[in-house]
N, CA, C and O atoms as a GROMACS GRO file, in nm:
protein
  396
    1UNK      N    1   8.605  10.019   8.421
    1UNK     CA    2   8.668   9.996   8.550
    1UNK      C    3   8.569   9.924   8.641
    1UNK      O    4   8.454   9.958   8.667
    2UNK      N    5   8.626   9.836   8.677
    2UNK     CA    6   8.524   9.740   8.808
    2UNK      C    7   8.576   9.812   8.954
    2UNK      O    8   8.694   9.844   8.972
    3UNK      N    9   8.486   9.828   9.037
    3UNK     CA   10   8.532   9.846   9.170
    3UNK      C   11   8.456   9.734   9.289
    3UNK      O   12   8.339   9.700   9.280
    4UNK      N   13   8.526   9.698   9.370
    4UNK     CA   14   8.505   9.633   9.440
    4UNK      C   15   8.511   9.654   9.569
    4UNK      O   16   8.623   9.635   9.617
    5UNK      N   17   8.400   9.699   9.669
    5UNK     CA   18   8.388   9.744   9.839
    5UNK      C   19   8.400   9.656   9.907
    5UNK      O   20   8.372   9.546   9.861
    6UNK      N   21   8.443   9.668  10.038
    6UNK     CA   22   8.424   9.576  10.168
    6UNK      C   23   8.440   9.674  10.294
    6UNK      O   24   8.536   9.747  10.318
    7UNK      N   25   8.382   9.666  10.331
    7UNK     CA   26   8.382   9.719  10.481
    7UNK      C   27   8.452   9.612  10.601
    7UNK      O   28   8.391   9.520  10.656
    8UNK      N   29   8.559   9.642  10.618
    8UNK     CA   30   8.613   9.528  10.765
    8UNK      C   31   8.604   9.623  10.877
    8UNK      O   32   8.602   9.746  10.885
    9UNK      N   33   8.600   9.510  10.977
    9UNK     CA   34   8.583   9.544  11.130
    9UNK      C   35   8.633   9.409  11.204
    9UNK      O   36   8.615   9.308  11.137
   10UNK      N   37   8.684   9.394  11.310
   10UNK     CA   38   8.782   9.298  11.384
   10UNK      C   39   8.868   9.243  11.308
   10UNK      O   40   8.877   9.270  11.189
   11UNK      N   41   8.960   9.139  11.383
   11UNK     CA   42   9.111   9.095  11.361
   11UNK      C   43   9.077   8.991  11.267
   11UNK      O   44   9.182   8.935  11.237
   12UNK      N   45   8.981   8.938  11.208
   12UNK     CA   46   8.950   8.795  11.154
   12UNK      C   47   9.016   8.870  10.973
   12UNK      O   48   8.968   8.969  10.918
   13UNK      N   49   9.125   8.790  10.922
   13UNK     CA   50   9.163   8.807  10.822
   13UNK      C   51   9.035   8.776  10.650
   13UNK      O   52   8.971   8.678  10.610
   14UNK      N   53   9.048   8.873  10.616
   14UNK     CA   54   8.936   8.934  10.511
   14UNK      C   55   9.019   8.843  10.332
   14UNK      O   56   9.135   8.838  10.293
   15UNK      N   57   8.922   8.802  10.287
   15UNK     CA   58   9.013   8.743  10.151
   15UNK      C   59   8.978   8.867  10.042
   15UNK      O   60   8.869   8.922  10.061
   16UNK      N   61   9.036   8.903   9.961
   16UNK     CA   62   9.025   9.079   9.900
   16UNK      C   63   9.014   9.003   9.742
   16UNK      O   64   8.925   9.029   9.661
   17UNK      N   65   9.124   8.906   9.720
   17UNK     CA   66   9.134   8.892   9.559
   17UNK      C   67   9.170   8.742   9.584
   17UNK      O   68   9.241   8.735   9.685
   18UNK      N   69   9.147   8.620   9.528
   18UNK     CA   70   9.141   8.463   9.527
   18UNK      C   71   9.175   8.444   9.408
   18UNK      O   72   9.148   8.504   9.304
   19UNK      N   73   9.284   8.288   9.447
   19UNK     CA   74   9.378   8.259   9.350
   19UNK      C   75   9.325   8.216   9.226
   19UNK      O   76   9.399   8.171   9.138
   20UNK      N   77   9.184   8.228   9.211
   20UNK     CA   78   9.080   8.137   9.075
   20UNK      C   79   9.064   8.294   9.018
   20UNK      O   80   9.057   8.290   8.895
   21UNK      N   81   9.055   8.433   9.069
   21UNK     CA   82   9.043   8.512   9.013
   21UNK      C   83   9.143   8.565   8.888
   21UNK      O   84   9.263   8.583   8.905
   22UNK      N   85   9.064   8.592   8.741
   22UNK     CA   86   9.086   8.664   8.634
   22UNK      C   87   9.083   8.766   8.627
   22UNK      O   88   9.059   8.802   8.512
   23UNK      N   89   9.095   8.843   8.695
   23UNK     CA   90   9.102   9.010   8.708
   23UNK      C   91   9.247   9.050   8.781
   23UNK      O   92   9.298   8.981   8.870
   24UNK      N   93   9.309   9.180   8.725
   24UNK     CA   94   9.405   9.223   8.807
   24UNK      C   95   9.392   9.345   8.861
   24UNK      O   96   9.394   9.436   8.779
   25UNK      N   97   9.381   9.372   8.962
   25UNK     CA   98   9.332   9.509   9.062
   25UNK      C   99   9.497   9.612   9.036
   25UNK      O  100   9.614   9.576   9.022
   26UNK      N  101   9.448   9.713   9.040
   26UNK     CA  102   9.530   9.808   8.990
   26UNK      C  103   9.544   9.932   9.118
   26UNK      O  104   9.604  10.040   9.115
   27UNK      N  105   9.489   9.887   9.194
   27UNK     CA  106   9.455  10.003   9.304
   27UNK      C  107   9.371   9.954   9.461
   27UNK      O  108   9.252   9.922   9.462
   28UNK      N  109   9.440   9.957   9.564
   28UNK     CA  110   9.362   9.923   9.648
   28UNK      C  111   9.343  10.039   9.732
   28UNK      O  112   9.449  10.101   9.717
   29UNK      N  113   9.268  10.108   9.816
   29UNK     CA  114   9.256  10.181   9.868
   29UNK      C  115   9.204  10.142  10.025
   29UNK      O  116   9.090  10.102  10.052
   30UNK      N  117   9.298  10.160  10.107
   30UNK     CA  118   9.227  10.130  10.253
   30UNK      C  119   9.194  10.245  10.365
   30UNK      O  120   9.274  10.324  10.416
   31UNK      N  121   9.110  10.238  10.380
   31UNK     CA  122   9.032  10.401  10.461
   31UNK      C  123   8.968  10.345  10.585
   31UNK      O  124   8.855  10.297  10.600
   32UNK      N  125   9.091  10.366  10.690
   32UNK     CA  126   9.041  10.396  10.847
   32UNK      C  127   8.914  10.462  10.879
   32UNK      O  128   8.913  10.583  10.860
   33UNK      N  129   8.794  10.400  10.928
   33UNK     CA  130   8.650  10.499  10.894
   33UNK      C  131   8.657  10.498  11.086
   33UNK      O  132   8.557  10.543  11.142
   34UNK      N  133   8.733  10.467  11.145
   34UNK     CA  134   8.707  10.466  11.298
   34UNK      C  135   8.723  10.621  11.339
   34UNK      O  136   8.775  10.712  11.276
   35UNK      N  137   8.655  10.621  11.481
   35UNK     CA  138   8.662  10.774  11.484
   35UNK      C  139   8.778  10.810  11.616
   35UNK      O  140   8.798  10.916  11.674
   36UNK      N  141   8.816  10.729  11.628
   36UNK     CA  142   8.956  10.806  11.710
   36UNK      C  143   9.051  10.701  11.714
   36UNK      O  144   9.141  10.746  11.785
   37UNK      N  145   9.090  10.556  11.669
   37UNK     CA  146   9.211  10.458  11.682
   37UNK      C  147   9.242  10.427  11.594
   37UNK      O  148   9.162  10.377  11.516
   38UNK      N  149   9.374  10.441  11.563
   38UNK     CA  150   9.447  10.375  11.412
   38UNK      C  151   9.448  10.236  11.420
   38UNK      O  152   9.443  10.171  11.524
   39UNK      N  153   9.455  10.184  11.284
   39UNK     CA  154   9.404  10.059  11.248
   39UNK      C  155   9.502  10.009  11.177
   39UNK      O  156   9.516  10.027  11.056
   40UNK      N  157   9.615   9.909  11.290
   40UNK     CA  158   9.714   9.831  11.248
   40UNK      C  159   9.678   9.761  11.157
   40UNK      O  160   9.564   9.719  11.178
   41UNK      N  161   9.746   9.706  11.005
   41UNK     CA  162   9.669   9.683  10.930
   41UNK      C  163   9.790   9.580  10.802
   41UNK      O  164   9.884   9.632  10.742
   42UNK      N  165   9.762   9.478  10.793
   42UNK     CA  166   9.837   9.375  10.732
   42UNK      C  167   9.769   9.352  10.617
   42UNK      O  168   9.647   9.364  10.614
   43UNK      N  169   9.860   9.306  10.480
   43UNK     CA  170   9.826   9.299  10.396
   43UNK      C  171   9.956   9.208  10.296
   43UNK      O  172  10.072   9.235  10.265
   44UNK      N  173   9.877   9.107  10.274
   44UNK     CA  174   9.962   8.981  10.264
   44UNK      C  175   9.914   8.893  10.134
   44UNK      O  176   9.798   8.908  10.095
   45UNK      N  177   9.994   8.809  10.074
   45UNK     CA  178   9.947   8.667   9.978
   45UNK      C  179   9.974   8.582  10.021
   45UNK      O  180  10.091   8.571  10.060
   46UNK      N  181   9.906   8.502  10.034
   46UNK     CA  182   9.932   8.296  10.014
   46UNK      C  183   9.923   8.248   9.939
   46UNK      O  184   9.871   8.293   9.837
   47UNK      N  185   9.958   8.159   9.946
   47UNK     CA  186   9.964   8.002   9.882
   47UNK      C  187   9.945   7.903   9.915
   47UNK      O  188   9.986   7.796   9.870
   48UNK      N  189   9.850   7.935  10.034
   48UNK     CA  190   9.776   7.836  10.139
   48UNK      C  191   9.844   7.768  10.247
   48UNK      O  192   9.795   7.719  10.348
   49UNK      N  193  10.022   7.774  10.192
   49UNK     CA  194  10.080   7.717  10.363
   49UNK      C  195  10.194   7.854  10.336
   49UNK      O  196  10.219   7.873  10.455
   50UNK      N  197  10.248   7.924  10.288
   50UNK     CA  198  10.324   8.003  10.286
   50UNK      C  199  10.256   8.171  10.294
   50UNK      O  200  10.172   8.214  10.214
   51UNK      N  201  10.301   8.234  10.384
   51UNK     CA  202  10.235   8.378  10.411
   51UNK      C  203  10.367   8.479  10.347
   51UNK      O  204  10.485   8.468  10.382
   52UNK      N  205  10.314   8.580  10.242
   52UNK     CA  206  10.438   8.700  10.221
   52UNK      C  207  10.354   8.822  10.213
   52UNK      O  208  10.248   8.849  10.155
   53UNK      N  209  10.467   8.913  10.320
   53UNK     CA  210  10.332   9.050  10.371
   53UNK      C  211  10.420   9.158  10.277
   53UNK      O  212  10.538   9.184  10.257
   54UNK      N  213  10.288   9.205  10.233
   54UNK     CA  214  10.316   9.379  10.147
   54UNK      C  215  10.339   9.434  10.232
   54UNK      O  216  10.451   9.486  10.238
   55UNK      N  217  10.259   9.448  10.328
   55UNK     CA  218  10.339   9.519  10.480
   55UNK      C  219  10.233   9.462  10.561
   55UNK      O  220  10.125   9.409  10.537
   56UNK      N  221  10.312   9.493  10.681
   56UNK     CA  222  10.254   9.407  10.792
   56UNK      C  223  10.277   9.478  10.949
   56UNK      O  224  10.375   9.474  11.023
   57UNK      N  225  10.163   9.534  10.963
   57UNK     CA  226  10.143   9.608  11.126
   57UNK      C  227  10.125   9.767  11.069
   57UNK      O  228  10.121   9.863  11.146
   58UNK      N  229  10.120   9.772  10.997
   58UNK     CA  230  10.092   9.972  10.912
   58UNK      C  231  10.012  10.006  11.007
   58UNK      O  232   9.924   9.923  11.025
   59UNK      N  233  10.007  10.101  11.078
   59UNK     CA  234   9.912  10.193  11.186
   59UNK      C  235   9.883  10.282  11.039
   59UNK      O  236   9.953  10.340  10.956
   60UNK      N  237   9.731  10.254  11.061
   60UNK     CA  238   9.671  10.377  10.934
   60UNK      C  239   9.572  10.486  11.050
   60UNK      O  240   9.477  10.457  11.123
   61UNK      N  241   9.627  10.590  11.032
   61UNK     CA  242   9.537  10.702  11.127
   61UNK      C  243   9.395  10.705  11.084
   61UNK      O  244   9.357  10.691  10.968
   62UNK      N  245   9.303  10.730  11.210
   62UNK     CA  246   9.166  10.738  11.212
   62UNK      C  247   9.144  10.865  11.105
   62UNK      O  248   9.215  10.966  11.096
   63UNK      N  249   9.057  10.840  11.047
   63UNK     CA  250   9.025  10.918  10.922
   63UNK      C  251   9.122  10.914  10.837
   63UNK      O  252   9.122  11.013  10.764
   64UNK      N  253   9.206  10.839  10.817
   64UNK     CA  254   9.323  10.853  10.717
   64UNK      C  255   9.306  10.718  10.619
   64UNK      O  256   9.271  10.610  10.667
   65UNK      N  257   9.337  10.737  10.466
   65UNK     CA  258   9.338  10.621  10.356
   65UNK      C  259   9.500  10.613  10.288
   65UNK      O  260   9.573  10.697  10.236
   66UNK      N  261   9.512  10.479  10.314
   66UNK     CA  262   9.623  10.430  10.256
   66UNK      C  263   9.598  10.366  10.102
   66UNK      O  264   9.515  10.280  10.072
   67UNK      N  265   9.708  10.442   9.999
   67UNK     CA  266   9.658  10.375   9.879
   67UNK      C  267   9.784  10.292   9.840
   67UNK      O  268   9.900  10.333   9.846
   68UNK      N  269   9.740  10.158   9.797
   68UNK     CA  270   9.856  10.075   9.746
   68UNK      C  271   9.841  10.099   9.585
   68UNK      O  272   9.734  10.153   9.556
   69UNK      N  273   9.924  10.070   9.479
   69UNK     CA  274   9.898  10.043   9.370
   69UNK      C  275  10.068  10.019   9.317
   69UNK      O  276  10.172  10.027   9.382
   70UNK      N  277  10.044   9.987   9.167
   70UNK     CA  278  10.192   9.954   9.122
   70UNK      C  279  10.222   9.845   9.114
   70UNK      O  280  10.146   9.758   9.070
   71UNK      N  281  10.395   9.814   9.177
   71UNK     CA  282  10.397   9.698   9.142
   71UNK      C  283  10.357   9.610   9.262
   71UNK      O  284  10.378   9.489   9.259
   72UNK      N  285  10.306   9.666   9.357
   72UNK     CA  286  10.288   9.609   9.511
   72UNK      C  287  10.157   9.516   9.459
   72UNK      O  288  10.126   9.427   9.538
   73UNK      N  289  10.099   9.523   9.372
   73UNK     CA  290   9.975   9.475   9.373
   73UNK      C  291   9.993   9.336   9.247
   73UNK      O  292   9.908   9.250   9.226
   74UNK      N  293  10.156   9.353   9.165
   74UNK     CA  294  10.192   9.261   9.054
   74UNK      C  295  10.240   9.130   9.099
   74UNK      O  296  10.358   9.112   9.132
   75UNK      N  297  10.129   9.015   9.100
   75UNK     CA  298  10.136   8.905   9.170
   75UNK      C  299  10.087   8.787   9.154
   75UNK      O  300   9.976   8.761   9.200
   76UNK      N  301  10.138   8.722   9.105
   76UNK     CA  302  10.061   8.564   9.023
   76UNK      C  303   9.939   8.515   9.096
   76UNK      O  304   9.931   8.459   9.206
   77UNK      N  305   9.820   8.560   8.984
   77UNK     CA  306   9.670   8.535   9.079
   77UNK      C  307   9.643   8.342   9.047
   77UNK      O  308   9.540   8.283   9.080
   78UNK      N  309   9.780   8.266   8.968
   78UNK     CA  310   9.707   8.152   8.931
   78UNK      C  311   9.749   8.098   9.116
   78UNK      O  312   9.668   8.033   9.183
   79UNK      N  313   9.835   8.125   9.150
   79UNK     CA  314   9.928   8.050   9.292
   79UNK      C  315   9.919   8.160   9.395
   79UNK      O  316   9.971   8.102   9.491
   80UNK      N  317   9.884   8.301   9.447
   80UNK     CA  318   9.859   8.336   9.548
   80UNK      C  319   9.728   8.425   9.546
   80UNK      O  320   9.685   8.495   9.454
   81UNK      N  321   9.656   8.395   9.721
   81UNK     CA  322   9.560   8.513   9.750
   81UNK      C  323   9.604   8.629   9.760
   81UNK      O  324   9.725   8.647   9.747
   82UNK      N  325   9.502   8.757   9.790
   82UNK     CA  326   9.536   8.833   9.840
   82UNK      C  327   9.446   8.855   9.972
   82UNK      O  328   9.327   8.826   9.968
   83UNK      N  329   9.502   8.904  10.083
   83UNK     CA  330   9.408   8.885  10.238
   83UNK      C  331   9.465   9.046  10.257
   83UNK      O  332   9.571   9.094  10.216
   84UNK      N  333   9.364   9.105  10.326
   84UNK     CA  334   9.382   9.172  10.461
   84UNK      C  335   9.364   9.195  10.585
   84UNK      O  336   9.246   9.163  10.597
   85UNK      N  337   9.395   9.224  10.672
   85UNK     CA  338   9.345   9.162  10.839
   85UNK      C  339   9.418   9.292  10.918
   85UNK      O  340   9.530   9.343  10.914
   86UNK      N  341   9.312   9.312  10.982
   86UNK     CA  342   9.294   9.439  11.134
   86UNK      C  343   9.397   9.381  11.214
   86UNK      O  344   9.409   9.263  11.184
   87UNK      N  345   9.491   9.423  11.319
   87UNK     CA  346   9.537   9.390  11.417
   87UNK      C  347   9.432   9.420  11.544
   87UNK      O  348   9.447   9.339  11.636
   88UNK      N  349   9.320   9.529  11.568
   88UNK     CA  350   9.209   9.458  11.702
   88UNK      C  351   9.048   9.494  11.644
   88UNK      O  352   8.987   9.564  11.563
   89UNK      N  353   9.030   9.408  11.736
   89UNK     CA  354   8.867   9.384  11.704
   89UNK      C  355   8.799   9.495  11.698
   89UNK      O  356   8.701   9.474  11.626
   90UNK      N  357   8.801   9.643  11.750
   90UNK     CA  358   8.779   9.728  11.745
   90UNK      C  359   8.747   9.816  11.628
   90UNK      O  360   8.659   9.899  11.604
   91UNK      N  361   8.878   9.756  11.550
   91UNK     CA  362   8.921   9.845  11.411
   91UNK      C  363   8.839   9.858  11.310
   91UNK      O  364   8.828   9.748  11.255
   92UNK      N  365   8.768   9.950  11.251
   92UNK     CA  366   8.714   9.936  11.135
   92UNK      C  367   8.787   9.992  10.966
   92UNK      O  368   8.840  10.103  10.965
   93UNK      N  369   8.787   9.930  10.863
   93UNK     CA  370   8.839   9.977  10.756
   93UNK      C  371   8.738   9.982  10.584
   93UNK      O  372   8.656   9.893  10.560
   94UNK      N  373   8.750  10.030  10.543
   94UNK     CA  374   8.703  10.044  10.448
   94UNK      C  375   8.775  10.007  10.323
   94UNK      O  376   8.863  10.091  10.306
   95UNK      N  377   8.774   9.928  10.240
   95UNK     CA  378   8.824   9.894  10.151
   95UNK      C  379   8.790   9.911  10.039
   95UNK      O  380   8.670   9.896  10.019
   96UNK      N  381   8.868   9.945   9.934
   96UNK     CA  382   8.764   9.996   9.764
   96UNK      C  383   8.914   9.914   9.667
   96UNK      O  384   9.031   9.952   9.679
   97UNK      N  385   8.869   9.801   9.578
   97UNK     CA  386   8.968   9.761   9.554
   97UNK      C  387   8.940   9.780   9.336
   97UNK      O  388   8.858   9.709   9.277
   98UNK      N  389   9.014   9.870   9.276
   98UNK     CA  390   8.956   9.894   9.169
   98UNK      C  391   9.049   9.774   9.072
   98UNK      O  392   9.160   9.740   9.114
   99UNK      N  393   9.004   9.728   8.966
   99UNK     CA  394   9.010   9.667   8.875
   99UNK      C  395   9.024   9.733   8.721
   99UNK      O  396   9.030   9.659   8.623
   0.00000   0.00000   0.00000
């Protein structure tokens, strides 16, 4: 199993998995590490002019982890990214994306 970390903090959209990537992630895990504001929280693919959101605006509670996996994550890596992005600058998240 590969795992893969990122730590985000502000609204600037994060690239998680890229369309040149050979690997298929089986599990993403996103963990609110802030200590008192939930962390609106988007999670989307492109195709560089077209945006489609797995969900989009999720309030994840402070100390709370959202796990995606399944088929939410079954998604042609030759033609889309995968991004995630904070709704405020404030927000911090933790990301663990397993392979």
């Amino acid at each position: 199993m590969i795992i893969k970390k990122d730590n985000i903090s502000g609204s600037t959209a994060v690239l998680l998995i890229d369309s040149t990537s050979t690997v298929n992630p089986t599990q993403i895990n996103l963990a609110n590490v802030h200590a008192t504001d939930d962390a609106a929280t988007d999670l989307y693919l492109t195709d560089g002019t077209n945006t489609y959101y797995i969900f989009k605006g999720v309030n994840i509670p402070a100390g709370s982890t959202m796990v995606v996996n399944g088929l939410e994550l079954d998604f042609d890596r030759e033609e889309y990214s995968l991004y995630v992005k904070l709704g405020a600058g404030g927000s911090t998240v933790d990301v663990i994306t397993r392979y």
